[in-house]
N, C-alpha and C positions, 0 to 999 in steps of 0.2 A: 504494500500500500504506500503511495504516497505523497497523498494529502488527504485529508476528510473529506468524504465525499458528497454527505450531504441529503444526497437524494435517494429516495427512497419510495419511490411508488411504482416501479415496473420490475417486477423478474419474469428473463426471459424462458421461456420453456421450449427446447430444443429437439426435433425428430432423434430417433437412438442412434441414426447413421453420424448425425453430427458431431455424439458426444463419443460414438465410437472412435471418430478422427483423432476427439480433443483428446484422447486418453493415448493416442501416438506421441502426442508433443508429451503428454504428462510422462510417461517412459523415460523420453530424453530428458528432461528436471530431474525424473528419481534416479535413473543412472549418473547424471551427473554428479548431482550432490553426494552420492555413496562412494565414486571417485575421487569429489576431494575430501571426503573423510575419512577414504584409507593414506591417502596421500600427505596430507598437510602435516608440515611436520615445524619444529621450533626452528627459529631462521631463516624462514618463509617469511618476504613480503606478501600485505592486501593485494601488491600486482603481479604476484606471482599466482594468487588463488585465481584473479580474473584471468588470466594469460590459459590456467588449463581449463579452466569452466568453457572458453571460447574454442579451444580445442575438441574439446568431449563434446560441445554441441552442434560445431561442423564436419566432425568424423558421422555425426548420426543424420547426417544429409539434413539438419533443421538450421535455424538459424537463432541469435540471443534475440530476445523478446524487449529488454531494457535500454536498446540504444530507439526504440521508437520514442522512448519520454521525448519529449522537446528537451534540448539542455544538457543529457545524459548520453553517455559516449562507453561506458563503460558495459559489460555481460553480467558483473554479477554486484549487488550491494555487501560489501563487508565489512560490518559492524564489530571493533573489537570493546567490550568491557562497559565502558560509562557510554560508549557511543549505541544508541538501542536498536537503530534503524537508521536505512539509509546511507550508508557508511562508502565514502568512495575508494576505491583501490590506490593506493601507492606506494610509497615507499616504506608505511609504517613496517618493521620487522616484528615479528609474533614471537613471544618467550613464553616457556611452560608456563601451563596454568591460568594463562589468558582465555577469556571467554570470547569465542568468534560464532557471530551470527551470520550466515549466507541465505542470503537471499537471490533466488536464481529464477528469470524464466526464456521460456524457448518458444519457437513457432514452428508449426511442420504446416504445407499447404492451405497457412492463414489461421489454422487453429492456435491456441495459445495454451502452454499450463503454467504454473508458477508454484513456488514451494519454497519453505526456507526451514534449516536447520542452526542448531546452535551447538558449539563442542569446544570440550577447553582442550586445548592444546596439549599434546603431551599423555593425554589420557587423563583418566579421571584418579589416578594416583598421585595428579598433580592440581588436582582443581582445592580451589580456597575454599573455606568454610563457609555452608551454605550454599555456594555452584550450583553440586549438583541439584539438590534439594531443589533447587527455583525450575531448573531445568526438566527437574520432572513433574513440578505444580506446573508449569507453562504447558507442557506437553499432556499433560492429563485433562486439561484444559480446554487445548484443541479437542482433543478425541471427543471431549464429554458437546461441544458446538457441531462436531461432526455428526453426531448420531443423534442431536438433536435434527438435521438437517433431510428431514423425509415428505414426503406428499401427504398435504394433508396439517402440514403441522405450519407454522406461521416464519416467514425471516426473526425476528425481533426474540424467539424462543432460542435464538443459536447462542447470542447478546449471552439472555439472562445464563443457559448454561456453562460458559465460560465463565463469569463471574462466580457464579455456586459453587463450581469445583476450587476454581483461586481461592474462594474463602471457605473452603473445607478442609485445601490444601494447608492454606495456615493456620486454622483451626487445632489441626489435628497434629502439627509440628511445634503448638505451643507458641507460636510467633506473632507478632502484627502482620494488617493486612496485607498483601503483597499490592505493589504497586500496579496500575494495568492504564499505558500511557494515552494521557486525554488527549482526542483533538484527533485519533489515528483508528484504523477501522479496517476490515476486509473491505471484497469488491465482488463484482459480478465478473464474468470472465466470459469468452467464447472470439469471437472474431477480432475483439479485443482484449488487450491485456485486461483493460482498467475498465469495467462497464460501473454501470448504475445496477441494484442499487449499491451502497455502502454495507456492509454489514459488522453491524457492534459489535464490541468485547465486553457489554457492560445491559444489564438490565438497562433499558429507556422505553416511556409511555408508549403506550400505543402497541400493535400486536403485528406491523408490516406486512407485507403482500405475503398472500399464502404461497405456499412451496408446492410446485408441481413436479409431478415426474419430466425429467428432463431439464430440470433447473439447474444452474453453475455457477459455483462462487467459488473465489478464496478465502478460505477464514483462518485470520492470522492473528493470534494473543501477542500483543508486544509486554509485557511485565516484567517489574525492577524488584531488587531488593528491599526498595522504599519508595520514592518520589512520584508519583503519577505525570508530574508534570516535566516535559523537554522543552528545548530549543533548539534552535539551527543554525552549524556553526557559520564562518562565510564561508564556506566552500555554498553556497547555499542549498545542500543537501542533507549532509551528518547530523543527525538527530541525538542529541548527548541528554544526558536525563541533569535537573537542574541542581541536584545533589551529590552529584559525580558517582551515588550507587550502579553498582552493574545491571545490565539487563539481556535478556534475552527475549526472542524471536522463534517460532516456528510459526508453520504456513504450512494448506495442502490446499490443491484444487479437487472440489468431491461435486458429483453428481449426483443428483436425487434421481431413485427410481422405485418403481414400486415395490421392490423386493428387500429396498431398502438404501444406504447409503453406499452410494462408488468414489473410492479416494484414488481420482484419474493420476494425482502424484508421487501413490506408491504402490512400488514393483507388483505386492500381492493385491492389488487391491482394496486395503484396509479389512483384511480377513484377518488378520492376526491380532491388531489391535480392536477389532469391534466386538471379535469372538471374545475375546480377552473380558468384556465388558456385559457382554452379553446381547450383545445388538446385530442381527441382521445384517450382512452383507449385499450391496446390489450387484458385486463384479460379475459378470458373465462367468458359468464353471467353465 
C-alpha cells in the first residue's frame, strides 16, 4: 500500500478465468520473496535485495509491478527496523538481527499480485527481544483478515479481524497494545496494482461493500512495537514510525471464492495456514 486510499464503495468481482491468471503473477511474488529469504544474508545492501527480486521476476517471463507508481523506479520496497513501509533500496548494508520488510509485486499479461514479508536477518537466533513475537502477532493477523475475507461476509469484517487478533496477540503476551500504522491500509488489486477499495487494518463504522466470489484484494497489517503513528522521510517515500520502535509488514493477494478463501501469493495456496486455523481453502485441488 501506498497511500490511504480512501475509497470504499466498489469491489470488483472477477470471472474464475481472471483470477486464475492473477494467481500466475501471485506465483512469481511467492517465488520471489522465498528466494530472497533463502538468500539474504548480513552484508547485503537494500540494493542488492532489489537487484535479485528484478532478477527472479524477469527469469519468470513477468515483469516488477512497482516501477508503475509514478515516482518509483525501484522492484521491490525495503523497509529495515524503524523504517515500516515503503522503504527505498540503496546503499543501507543489513547487520544480524535487523528487521527487513519486503514488499514485492509482479505482473504476468497485465494481471498483478503483491505480497510482503518480514525476516530478521541472520535468523531468528539473532533477532532482538520481542522481533519475533511482533512478527508472528502481525502474521496471525493477516491470516485471521484473510479468512475473514469470503462471499457473503462484508470488506470492513477483514478491518475488525486484524485488529482482534493484534489485541489478542498482546493480550495474551502480557504486553500493551501493538501499534497498527494510521493513515495506511490494503487495496483492491487485478488489472491494477493499486485499485479501490482500501481495505482497513482497524475496526471502522460502517460494514463496506459485500465480498463476492471472485473478489481481490491485498491485505496488508503494517504494526510497530509501539507508535501507530509515521512519517515520510525526504526521500518522499520511507515511512519510519515516529518513535523510532520497529515494525513490521506482511501482505498477501487472496481471492474470494465460494469454497472459500485463495491466497493467489502463496505457493500452497493458503492450505496450510487456513487449515492451520480451521478455515476452508478456495485453491483449486
Amino acid at each position: 500500500m501506498w497511500r490511504f486510499l480512501g475509497g470504499r464503495e466498489r469491489l470488483t468481482s472477477r470471472p474464475p478465468e481472471d483470477v486464475l491468471a492473477m494467481r500466475v503473477a501471485g506465483v512469481v511474488v511467492a517465488e520471489t520473496l522465498a528466494e530472497l529469504r533463502a538468500q539474504i544474508r548480513p552484508g547485503w545492501t537494500t540494493a542488492d535485495i532489489d537487484d535479485l527480486a528484478a532478477e527472479c521476476i524477469r527469469a519468470r517471463g513477468a515483469r516488477p509491478s512497482f516501477p508503475d507508481v509514478p515516482g518509483y523506479r525501484h522492484t521491490v520496497c525495503v523497509s529495515v527496523d524503524e523504517e515500516i513501509v515503503h522503504g527505498v533500496p540503496g546503499p543501507r548494508r543489513l547487520g544480524e538481527g535487523d528487521l527487513v520488510s519486503i514488499d514485492c509485486g509482479a505482473s504476468v499479461d497485465g494481471w498483478h499480485g503483491d505480497s510482503a514479508m518480514t525476516i530478521v536477518v541472520g535468523g531468528a537466533e539473532h533477532a532482538r527481544p520481542g522481533d519475533l513475537a511482533l512478527i508472528d502477532a502481525c502474521t496471525d493477523a493477516l491470516w485471521a483478515g484473510i479468512a475473514a475475507f469470503t462471499p457473503g461476509a462484508h470488506l470492513f469484517d477483514v478491518g475488525e479481524a486484524v485488529e482482534s487478533s493484534l489485541e489478542a496477540s498482546a493480550a495474551a503476551a502480557g504486553r500493551a497494545p501493538y501499534g497498527i500504522l494510521e493513515g495506511y491500509e490494503g487495496h483492491g488489486i487485478g488489472r491494477a496494482m493499486h485499485e479501490s477499495p482500501g481495505v482497513p487494518n482497524v475496526a471502522v463504522r460502517g460494514r463496506g461493500p459485500t465480498i463476492k466470489a471472485g473478489s481481490t484484494v491485498a491485505i496488508e497489517p503494517m504494526v510497530t512495537h509501539g507508535t501507530d503513528v509515521g512519517h515520510t522521510l525526504g526521500d518522499g517515500w520511507t515511512v519510519v514510525t515516529t518513535d523510532g520502535s520497529r515494525g513490521v509488514h506482511v501482505e498477501h493477494t487472496v481471492a474470494a471464492t465460494p469454497a472459500g478463501p485463495w491466497v493467489l501469493t502463496a505457493l500452497d495456496g493458503g492450505r496450510a495456514e487456513l487449515g492451520a486455523r480451521g478455515v476452508p481453502c478456495g485453491a483449486p485441488a
